[in-house]
VOSE-711751 format. One record per residue (C-alpha): residue in three letters; x negated, y, z; residue number from 1. Coordinates in steps of 0.25 Angstrom, whole numbers, plus 2048, in hexadecimal, padded with zeros to 3 digits. Each point is the difference from the previous one (the first is absolute). Last residue first. Layout:
% residues N
code, c1, c2, c3, pos
ALA, X, Y, Z, NUM $
...
END
This chain:
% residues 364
code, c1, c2, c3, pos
UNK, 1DB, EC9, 762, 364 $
UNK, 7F9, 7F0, 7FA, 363 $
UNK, 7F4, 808, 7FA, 362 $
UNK, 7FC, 80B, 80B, 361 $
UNK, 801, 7F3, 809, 360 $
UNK, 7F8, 7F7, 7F8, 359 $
UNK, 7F5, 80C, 7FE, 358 $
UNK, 7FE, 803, 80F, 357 $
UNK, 7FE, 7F1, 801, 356 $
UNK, 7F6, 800, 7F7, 355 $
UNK, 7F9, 80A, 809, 354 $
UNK, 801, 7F9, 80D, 353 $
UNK, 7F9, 7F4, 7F9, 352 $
UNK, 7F5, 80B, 7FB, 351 $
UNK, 7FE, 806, 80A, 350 $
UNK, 803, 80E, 804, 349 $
UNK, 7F6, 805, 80D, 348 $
UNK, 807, 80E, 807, 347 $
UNK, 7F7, 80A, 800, 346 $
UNK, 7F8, 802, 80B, 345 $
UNK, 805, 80B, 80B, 344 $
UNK, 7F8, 80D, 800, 343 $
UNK, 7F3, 801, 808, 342 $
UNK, 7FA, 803, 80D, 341 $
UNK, 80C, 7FB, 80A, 340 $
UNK, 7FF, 802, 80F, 339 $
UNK, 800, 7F7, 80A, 338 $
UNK, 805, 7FF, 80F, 337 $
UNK, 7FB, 7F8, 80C, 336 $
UNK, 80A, 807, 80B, 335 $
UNK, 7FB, 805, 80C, 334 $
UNK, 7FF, 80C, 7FC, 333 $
UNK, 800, 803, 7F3, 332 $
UNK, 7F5, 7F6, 7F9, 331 $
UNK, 7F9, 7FC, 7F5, 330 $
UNK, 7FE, 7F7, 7F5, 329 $
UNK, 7FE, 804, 7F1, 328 $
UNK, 809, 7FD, 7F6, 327 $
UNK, 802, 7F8, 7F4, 326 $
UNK, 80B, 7FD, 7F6, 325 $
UNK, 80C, 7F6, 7FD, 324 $
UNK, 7FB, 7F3, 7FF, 323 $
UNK, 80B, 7F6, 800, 322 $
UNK, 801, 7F4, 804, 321 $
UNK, 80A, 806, 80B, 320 $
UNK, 7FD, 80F, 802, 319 $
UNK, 7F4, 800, 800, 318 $
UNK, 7F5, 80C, 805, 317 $
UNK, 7F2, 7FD, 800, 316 $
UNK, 7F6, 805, 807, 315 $
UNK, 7F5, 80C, 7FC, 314 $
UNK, 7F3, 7FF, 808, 313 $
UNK, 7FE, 80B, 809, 312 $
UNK, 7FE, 7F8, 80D, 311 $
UNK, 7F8, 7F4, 7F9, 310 $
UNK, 801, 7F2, 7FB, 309 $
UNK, 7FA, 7F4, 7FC, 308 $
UNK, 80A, 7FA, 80B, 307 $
UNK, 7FB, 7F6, 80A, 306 $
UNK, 807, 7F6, 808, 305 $
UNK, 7FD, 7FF, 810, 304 $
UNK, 807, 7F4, 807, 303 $
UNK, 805, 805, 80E, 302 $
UNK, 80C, 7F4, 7FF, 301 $
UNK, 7FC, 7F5, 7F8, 300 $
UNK, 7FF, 7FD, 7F0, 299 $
UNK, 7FD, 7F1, 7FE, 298 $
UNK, 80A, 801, 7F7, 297 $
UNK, 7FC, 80B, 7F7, 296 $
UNK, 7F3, 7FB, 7FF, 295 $
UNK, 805, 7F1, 7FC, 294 $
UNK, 808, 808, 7F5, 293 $
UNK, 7F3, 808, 7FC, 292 $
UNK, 802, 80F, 7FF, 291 $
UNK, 803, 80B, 7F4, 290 $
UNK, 801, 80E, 807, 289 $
UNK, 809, 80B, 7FD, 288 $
UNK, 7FD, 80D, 805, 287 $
UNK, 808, 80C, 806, 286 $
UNK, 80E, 7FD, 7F9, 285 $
UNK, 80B, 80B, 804, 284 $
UNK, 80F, 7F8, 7FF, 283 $
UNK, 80C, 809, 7FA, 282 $
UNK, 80E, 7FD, 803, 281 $
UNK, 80B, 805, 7FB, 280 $
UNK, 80D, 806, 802, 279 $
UNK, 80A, 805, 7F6, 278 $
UNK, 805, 80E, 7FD, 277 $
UNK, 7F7, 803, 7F2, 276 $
UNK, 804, 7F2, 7FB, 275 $
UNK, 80F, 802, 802, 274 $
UNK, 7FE, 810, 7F9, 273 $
UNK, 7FA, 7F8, 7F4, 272 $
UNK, 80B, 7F7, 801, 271 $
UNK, 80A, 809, 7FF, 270 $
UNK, 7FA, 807, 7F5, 269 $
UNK, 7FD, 7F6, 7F5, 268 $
UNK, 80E, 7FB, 803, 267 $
UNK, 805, 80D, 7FC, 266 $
UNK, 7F6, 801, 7F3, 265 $
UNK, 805, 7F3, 7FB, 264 $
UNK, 7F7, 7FA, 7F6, 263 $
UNK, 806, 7F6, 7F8, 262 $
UNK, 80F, 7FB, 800, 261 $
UNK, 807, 804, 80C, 260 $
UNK, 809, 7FA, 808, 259 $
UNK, 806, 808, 80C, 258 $
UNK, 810, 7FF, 7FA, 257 $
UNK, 801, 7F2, 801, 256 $
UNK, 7FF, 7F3, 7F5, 255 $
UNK, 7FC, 80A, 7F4, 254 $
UNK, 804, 7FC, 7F3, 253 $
UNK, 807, 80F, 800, 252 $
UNK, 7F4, 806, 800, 251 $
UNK, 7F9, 7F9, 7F5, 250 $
UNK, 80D, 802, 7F8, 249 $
UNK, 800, 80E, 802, 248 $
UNK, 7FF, 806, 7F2, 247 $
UNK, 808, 7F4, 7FB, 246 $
UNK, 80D, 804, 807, 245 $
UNK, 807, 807, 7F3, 244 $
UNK, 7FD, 7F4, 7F8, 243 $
UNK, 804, 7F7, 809, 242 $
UNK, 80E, 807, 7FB, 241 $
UNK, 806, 808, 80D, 240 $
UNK, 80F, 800, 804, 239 $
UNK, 808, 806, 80C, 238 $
UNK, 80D, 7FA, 804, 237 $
UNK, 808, 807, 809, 236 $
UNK, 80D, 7FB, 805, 235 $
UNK, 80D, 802, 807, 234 $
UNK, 807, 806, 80C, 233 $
UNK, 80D, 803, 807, 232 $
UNK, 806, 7FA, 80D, 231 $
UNK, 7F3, 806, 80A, 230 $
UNK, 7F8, 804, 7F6, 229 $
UNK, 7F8, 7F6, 7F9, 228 $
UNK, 7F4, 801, 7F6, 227 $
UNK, 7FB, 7F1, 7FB, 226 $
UNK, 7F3, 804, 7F7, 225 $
UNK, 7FD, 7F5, 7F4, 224 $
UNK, 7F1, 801, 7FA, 223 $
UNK, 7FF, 7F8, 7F3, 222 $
UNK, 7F0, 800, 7FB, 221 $
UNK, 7FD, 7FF, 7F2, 220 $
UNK, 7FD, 7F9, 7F2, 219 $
UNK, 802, 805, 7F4, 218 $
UNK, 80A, 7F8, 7F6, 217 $
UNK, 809, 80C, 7FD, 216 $
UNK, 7F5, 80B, 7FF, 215 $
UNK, 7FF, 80B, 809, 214 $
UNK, 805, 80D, 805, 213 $
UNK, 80F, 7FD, 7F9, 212 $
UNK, 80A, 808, 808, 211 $
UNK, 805, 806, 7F5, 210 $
UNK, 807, 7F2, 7FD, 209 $
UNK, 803, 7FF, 80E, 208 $
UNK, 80B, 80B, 7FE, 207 $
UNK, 803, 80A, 80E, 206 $
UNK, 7F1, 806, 800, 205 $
UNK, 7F9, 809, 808, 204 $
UNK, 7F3, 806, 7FD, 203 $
UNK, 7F2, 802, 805, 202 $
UNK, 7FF, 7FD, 80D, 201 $
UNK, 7F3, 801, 806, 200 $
UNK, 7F8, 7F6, 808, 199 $
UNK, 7F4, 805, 805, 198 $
UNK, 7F3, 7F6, 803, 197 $
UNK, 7F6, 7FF, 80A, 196 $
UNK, 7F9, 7F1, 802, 195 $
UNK, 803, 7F7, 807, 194 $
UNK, 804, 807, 80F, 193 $
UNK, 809, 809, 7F7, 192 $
UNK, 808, 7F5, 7FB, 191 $
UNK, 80B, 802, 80B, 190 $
UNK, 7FE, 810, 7FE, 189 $
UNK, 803, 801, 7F2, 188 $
UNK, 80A, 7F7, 801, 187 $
UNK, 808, 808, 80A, 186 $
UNK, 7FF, 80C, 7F9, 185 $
UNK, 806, 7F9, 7F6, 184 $
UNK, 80C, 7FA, 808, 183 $
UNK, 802, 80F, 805, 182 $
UNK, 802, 804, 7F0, 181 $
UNK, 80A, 7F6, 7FC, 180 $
UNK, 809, 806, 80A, 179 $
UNK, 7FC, 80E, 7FC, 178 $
UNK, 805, 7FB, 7F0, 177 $
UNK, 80C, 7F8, 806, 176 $
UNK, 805, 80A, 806, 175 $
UNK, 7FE, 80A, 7F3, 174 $
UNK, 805, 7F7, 7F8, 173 $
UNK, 80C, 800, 809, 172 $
UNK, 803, 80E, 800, 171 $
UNK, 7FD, 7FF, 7EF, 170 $
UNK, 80D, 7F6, 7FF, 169 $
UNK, 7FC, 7F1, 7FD, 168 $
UNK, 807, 7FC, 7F3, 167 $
UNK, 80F, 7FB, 801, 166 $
UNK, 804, 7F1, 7FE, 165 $
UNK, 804, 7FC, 80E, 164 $
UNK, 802, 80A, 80C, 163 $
UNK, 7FB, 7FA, 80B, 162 $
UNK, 806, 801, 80C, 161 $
UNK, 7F8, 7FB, 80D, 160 $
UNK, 807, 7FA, 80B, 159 $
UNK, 803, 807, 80B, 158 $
UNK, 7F8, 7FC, 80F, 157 $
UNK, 7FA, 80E, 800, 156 $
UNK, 808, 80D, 7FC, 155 $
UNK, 7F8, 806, 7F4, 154 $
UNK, 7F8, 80E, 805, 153 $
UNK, 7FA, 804, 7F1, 152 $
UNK, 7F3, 7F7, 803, 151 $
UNK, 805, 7F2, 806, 150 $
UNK, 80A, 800, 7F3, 149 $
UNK, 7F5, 805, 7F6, 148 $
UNK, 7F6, 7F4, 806, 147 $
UNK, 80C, 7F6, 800, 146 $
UNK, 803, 804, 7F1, 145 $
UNK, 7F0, 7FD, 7FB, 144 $
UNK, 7FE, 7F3, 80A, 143 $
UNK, 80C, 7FA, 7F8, 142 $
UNK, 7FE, 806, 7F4, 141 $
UNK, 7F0, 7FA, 7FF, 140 $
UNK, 7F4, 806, 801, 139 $
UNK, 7F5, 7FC, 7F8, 138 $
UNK, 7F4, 805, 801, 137 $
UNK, 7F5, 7FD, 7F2, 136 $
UNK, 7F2, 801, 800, 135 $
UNK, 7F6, 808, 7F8, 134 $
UNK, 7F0, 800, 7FB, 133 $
UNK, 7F4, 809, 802, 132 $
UNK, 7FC, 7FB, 80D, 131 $
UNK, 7FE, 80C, 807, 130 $
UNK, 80A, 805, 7FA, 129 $
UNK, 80B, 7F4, 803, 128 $
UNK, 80B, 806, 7F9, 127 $
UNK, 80F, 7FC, 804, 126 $
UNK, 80C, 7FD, 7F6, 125 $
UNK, 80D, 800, 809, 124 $
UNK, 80B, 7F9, 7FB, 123 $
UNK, 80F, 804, 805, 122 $
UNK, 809, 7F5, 802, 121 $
UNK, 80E, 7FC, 7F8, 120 $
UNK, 7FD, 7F5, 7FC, 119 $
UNK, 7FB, 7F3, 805, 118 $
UNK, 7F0, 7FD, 7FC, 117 $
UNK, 7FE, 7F3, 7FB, 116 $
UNK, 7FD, 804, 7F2, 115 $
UNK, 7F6, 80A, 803, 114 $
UNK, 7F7, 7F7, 80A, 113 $
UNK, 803, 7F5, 7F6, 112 $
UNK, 7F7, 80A, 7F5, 111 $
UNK, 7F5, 802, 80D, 110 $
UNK, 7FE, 7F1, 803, 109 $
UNK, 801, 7FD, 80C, 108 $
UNK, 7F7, 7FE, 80F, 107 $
UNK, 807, 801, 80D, 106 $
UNK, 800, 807, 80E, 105 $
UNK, 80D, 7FE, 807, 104 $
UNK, 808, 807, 80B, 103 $
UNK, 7F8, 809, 806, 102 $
UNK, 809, 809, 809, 101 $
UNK, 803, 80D, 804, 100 $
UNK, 80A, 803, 80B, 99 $
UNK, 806, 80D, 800, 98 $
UNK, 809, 807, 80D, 97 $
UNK, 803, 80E, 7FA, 96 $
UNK, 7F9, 80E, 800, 95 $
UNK, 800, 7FE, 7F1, 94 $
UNK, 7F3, 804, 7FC, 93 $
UNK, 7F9, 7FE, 80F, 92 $
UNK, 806, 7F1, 801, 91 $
UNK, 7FB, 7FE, 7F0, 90 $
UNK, 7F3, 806, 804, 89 $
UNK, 7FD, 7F6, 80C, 88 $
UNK, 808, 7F5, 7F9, 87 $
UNK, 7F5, 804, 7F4, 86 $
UNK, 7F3, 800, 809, 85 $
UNK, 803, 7F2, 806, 84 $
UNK, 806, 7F9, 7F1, 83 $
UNK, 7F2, 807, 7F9, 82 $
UNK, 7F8, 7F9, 80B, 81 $
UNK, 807, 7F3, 7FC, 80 $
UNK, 7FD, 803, 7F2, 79 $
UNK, 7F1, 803, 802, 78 $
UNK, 7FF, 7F3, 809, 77 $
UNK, 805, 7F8, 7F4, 76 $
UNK, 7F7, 806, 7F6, 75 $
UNK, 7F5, 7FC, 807, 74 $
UNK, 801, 7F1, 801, 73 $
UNK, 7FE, 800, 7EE, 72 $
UNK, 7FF, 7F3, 7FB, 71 $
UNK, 80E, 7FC, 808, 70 $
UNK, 805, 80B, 7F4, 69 $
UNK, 800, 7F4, 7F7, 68 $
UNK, 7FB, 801, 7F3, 67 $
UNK, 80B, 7FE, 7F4, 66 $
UNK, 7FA, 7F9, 7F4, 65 $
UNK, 809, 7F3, 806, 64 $
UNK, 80E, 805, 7FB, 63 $
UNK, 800, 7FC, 7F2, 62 $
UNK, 7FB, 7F3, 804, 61 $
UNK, 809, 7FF, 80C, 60 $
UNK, 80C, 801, 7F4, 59 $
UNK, 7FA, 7F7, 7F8, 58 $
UNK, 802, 7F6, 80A, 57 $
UNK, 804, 801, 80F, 56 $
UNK, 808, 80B, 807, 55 $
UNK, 803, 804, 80D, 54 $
UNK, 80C, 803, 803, 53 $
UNK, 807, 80E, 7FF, 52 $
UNK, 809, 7FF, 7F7, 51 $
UNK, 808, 7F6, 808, 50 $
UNK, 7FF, 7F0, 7FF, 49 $
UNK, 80B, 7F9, 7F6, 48 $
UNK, 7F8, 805, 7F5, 47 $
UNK, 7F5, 7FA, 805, 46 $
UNK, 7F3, 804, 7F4, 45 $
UNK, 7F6, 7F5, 7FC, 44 $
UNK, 800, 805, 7F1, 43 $
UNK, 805, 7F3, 7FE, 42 $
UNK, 80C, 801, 807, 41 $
UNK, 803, 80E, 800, 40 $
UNK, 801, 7FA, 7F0, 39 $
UNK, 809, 7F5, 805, 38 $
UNK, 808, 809, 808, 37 $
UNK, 803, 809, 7F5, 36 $
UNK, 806, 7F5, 7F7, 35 $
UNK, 7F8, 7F9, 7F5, 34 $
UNK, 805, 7FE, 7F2, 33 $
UNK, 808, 7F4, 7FD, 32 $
UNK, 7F8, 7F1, 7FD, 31 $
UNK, 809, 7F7, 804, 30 $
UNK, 80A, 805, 7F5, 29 $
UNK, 7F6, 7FF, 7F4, 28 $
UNK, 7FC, 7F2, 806, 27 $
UNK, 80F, 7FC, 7FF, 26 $
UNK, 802, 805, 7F4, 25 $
UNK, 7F3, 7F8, 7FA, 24 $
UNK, 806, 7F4, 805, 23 $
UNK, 80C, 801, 7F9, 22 $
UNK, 7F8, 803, 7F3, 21 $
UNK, 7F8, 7F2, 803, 20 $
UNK, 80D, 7FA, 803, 19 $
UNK, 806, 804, 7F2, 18 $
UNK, 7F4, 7FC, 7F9, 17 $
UNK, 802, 7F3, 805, 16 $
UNK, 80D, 7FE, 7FE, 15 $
UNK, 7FD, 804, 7F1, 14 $
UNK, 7F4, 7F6, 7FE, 13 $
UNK, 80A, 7F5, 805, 12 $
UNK, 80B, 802, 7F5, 11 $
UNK, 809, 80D, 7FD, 10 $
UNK, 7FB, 80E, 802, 9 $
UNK, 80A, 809, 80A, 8 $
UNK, 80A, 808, 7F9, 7 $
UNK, 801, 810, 805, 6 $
UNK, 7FE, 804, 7F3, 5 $
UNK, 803, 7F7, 7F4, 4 $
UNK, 7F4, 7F8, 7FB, 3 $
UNK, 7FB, 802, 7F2, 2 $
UNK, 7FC, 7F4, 7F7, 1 $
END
């Protein structure tokens, strides 16, 4: 018999089906879908916490491929030379008070490097020739209409006006461009003392997406440039994929700027010219005798000991325990002198000093 809709079941079986079905709803409710902050939850991110937290989880995976620039000691002093030479420049370019500063030296992703960077700004791509590779300055509005305002004669302690939406006019393109030109001379010579390098710029980009000099998920070094003038300034941000910077990575794991890997011709020299100008002393050997202890004790004052040897005999000269040559003795004067009769000996290898010759050849 059919049952009308919305009836429940009659008996002891139907009320127990209708509590089963109750129960069922209640599950069904229970179980709602996840909210944003359980996923942050399991993905181990703090959503009450800013952006820029550290995070845990997949996401410190993800993150985890990236090589820290702390590998590489050198890079740091080429940057801080690059902030010297470039307040120099920037002070002669503007004939203004400029203070460069380093404000942070990080290591990203290429792709979140485009994403992040705030718009409008002018996005240099730099060629590396010696390296055969490019880098990416970025300078930022900011920094771009404070440089025009300190360059066409602006009244100082105004504020900046920017005039949002509008391209970049070819007067300050071309600002910009001799601006981005001085830090360039300026890299080439801070990374000069590694290794000789010319940074070109090749183009000047206002889209990121043209921008593109590497892949997304490329590795490279984050270099940000603090530029102030008096009230008015912003930032430089200067780019390079590790890619770019693996021609020099030998030189750039270096813990101060003297080491060298291998032979080093200048250190070669300068110790070379020490050796030439130190004082030695050289001993002349008549005879050598083997005596009796007991004899040698007993020895008294007016003793005689003989020596097998005769006027022009040659003796010994020895510096050390070394035997250096031989020479004739004579005198000038009233000074015993001798006179050498024959090159110096060449110097003895053995084969404990050889070995290790050949463990310090292996471990440079």
């Amino acid at each position: 018999m059919a049952r009308e809709p919305g009836t429940k079941p009659e008996g002891g079986l139907g009320e127990d089906w209708a509590a089963m079905l109750e129960a069922e709803a209640g599950l069904a409710d229970d179980n709602s879908i996840l909210n944003q902050d359980e996923i942050d939850s399991l993905l181990g991110f703090d959503a009450s916490a800013s952006t820029s937290v550290e995070l845990t989880g997949v996401r410190a995976l993800i993150n985890s491929a990236l090589v820290s620039y702390e590998r590489l000691p050198m890079l740091e002093i080429a940057f801080d030379r690059l902030v010297r030479l470039a307040t120099t420049t920037l002070r002669n370019f503007t004939s203004d008070n400029v203070e460069v500063s380093l404000d942070s030296i990080t290591s990203v992703r290429f792709g979140d490097y485009l994403n992040s960077i705030p718009l409008p700004a002018i996005l240099s791509v730099i060629r590396a020739e010696e390296w055969d590779n490019y880098g990416l300055l970025t300078v930022d509005s900011s920094l771009i209409y404070s440089m025009i305002d300190v360059l066409l004669g602006g009244r100082r302690g105004t504020s900046v006006v920017r005039v949002e939406g509008r391209p970049y006019t070819t007067i300050e393109m071309a600002l910009a461009r001799r601006m981005i030109e001085h830090i360039l001379e300026d890299m080439h010579k801070a990374f000069e003392p590694l290794a000789p390098v010319n940074f070109k710029l090749d183009r000047m980009e206002t889209n990121p997406r043209f921008a593109a000099i590497s892949r997304p998920g490329n590795a490279a070094i984050l270099v940000e440039l603090r530029i102030d003038m008096d009230d008015r300034g912003g930032k430089i941000e200067i780019m390079l994929p590790y890619a770019t910077i693996e021609p020099i990575r030998e030189q750039l794991l270096q813990m101060y700027m003297g080491e060298k890997f291998g032979r080093d011709p200048i250190w070669e020299g300068h110790l070379a010219t020490e050796i030439y100008a130190a004082d030695t002393e050289i001993s002349a050997v008549l005879h050598e005798l083997n005596l009796p202890l007991s004899k040698v004790l007993n020895m008294a004052a007016g003793d005689t000991i003989m020596f097998d040897m005769t006027p022009s005999d040659p003796v010994t000269l020895r510096c050390g325990d070394v035997d250096l040559t031989k020479a004739v003795m004579g005198h000038i004067g009233k000074n015993v002198s001798v006179r050498v009769t024959r090159p110096l000996n060449p110097p003895k290898v053995t084969m404990a000093a050889f070995e290790a010759m050949e463990d310090n050849a292996e471990g440079n």
